[in-house]
C-alpha positions as a printed Julia matrix, in Angstrom:
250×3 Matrix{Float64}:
   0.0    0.0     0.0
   0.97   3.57   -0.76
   0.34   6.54    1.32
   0.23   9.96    0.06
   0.89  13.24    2.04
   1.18  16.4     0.98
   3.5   19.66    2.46
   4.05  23.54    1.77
   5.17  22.66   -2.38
   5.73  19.07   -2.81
   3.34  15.45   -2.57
   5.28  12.78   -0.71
   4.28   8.92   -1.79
   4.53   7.35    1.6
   4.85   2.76    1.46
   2.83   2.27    4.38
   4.36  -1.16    5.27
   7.65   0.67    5.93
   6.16   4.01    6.87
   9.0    5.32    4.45
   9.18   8.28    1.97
   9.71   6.93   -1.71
   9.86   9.97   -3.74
   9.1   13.74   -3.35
   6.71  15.41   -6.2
   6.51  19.15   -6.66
   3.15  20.51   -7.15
   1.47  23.45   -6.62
   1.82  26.31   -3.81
   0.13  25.2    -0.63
  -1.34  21.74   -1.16
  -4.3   20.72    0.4
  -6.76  18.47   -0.93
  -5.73  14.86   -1.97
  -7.64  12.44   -3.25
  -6.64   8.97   -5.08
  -8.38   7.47   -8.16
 -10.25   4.2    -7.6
  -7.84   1.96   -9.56
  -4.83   3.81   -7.68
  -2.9    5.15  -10.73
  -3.88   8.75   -9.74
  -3.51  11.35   -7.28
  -4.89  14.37   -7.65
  -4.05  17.67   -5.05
  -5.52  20.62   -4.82
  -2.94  23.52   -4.37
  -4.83  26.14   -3.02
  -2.75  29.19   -3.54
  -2.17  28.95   -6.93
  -5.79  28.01   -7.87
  -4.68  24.23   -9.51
  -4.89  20.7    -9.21
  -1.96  18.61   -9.71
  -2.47  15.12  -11.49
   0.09  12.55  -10.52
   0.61   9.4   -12.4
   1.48   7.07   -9.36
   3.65   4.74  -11.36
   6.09   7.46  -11.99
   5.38   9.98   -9.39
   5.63  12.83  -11.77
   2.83  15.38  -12.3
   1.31  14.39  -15.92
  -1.37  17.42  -15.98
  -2.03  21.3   -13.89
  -5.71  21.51  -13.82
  -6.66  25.33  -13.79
 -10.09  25.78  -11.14
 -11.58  28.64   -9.24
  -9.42  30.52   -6.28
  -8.81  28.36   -3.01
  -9.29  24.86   -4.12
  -9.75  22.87   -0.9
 -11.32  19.22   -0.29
 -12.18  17.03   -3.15
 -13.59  13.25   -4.07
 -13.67  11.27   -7.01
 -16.46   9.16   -8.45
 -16.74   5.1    -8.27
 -15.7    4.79  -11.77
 -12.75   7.32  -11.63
 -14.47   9.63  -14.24
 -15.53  12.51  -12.35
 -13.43  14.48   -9.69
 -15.62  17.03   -7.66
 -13.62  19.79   -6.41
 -14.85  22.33   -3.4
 -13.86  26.21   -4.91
 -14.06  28.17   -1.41
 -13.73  31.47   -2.57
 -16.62  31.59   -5.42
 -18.34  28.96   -3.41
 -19.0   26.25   -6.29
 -17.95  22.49   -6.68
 -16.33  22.09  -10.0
 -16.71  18.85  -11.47
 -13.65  17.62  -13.7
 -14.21  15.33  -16.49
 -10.93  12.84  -15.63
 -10.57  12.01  -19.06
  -9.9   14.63  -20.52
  -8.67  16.68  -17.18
 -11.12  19.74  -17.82
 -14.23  21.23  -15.91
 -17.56  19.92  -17.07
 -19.71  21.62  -14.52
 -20.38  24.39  -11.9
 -22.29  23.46   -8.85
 -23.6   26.26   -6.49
 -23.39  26.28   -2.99
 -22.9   27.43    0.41
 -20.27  29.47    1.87
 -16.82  28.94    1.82
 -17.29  25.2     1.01
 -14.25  22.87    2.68
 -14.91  18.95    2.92
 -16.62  16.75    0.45
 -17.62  13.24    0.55
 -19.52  11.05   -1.6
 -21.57   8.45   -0.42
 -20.26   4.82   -0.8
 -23.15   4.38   -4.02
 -21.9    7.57   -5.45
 -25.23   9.42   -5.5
 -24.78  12.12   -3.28
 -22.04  14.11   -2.51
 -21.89  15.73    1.09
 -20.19  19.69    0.91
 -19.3   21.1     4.11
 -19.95  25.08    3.77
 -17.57  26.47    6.32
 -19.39  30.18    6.27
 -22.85  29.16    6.51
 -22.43  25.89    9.52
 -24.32  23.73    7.12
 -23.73  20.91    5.04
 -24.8   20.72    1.22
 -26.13  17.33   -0.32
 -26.11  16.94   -3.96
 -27.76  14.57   -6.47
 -24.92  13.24   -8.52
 -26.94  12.33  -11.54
 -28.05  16.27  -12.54
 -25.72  17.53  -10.26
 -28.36  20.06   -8.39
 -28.22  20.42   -4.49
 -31.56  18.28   -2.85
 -31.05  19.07    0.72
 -29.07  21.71    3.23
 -28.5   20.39    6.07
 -27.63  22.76    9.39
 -24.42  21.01   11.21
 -22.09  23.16   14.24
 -20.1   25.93   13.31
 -17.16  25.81   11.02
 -17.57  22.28    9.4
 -15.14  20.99    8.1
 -13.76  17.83    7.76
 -16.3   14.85    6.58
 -16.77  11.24    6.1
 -19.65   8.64    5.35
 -20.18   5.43    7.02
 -19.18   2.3     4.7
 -23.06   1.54    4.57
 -24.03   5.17    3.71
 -26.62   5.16    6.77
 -24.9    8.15    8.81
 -22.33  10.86    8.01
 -19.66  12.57   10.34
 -18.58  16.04   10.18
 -16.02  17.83   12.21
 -16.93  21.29   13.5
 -13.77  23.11   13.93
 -15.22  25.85   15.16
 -17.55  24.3    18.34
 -15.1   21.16   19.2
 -18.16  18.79   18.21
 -18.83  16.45   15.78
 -22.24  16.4    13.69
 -23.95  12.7    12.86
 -26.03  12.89   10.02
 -29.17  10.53    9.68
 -28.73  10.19    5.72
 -32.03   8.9     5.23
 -33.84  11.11    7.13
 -31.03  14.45    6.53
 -31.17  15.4    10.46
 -28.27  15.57   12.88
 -28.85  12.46   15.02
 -26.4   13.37   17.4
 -23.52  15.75   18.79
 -20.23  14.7    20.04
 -18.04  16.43   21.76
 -13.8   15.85   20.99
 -10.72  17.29   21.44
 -10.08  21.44   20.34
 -10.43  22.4    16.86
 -11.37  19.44   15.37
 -10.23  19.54   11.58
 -10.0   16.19   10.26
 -12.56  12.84    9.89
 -12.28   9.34    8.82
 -13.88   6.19    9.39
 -12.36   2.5     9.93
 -13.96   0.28    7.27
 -15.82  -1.74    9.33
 -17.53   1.16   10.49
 -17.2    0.45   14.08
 -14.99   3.41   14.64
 -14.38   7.32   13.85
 -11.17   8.88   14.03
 -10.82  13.03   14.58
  -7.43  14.67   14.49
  -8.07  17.71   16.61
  -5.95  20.38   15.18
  -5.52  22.51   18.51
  -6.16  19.58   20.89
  -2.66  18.44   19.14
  -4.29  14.65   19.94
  -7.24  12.37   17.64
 -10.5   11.61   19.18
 -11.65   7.88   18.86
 -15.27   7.73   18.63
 -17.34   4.03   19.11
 -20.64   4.47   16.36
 -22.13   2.4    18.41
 -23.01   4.4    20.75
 -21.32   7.58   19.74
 -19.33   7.73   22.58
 -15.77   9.18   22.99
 -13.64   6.06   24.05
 -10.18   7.41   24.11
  -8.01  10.79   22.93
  -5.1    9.77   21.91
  -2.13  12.52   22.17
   0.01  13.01   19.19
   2.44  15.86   17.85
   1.44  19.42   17.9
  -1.16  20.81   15.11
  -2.33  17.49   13.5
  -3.81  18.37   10.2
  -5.39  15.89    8.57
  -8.47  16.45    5.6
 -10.08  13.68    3.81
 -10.43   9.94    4.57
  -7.63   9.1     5.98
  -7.58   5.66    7.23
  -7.74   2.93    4.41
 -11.08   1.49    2.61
């Protein structure tokens, strides 16, 4: 397995059964975003000072394409099939949709403020937009790509991730130290948890069983049973852990 991390100018391919950096990519100013293509020949990063996306062919670990998007390109997920790549644009508050095939923008989604995390569900109809400026949480139909639903969350959401069987989605308000559970049938917060200061970052394990929140402040990660949505144990780690997307393993 490959890891992939990504600091100030550079991408850094990380073999996870060594925990040992193979290579060091240059990509844009200020990466953010990273997201991996379903048959893992991809990575694409969202640099968000210089308003691009870096595509990385993972066999060579050199940058193959510069996507040009809107200013402050932040979180970002990519279909099932590896054809579409939705990008959050904070500062015109869109998604842009890239057409992977041809690396260009397709489509312009509206919505809420300053949007941050996006996460598709695990069927690949909806895609969850956390809008940072407005404390709420976009859901959009991926077939006609329109928003259905807007969904109020804590303040400052952030980071977000969806349960492997799509029931119930978890979204880290930065801004209130909580964490938002989202009934995805019904589209109502089921539940609050408190974690660790200035939560940033959310992932699930891929049984489900467990939530992970690196808590940016806190400088420790919040384990969190879905069971019973219980806090079982923070876990202290080094200072300013900043983590965005799914970060533990499918």
């Amino acid at each position: 397995d490959i890891g992939v991390t990504g600091v100030q100018t550079c991408a850094l391919p990380i073999y996870t059964s060594t925990n040992a950096v193979t290579a060091t990519i240059t990509v844009g100013s200020n990466p953010h975003g990273i997201t991996v293509s379903p048959d893992g020949s991809t990575v694409y990063v969202t640099n968000s000072e210089n308003h691009t996306i870096s595509v990385i062919n993972t066999f060579t670990n050199t940058v193959t394409a510069t996507i040009i998007v809107g200013p402050e390109p932040s979180g970002e997920a990519i279909s099932l099939d590896g054809s579409k790549l939705y990008v959050a644009i904070e500062d015109v508050n869109t998604i842009s949709v890239i057409n992977t095939a041809i690396n260009a923008i397709s489509d312009t989604i509206d919505v809420g403020l300053e949007p941050q995390g996006v996460a598709l569900s695990p069927d690949g109809t909806k895609l969850y937009v956390g809008n940072q400026g407005d404390n709420n949480i976009n859901v959009i139909n991926t077939v006609n790509n329109t928003v259905t639903e807007t969904i109020a969350v804590g303040f400052s959401p952030e980071g977000i991730t969806v349960s492997p069987d799509g029931s119930r989605v978890y979204v880290a308000n930065l801004g209130d130290t909580t964490v938002s559970v989202i009934d995805a049938a019904t589209n109502t917060v089921s539940a609050i948890i408190m974690v660790g200061n200035f939560p940033y970052g959310v992932s699930i394990t891929p049984d489900g069983s467990e939530v992970f929140v690196s808590n940016y402040f806190g400088n420790s990660a919040s384990v969190i049973n879905t069971s019973n949505n219980v806090v079982t144990t923070t876990v202290p780690v080094g200072n300013h852990p900043f983590t965005f997307g799914n970060f533990i393993s499918r």
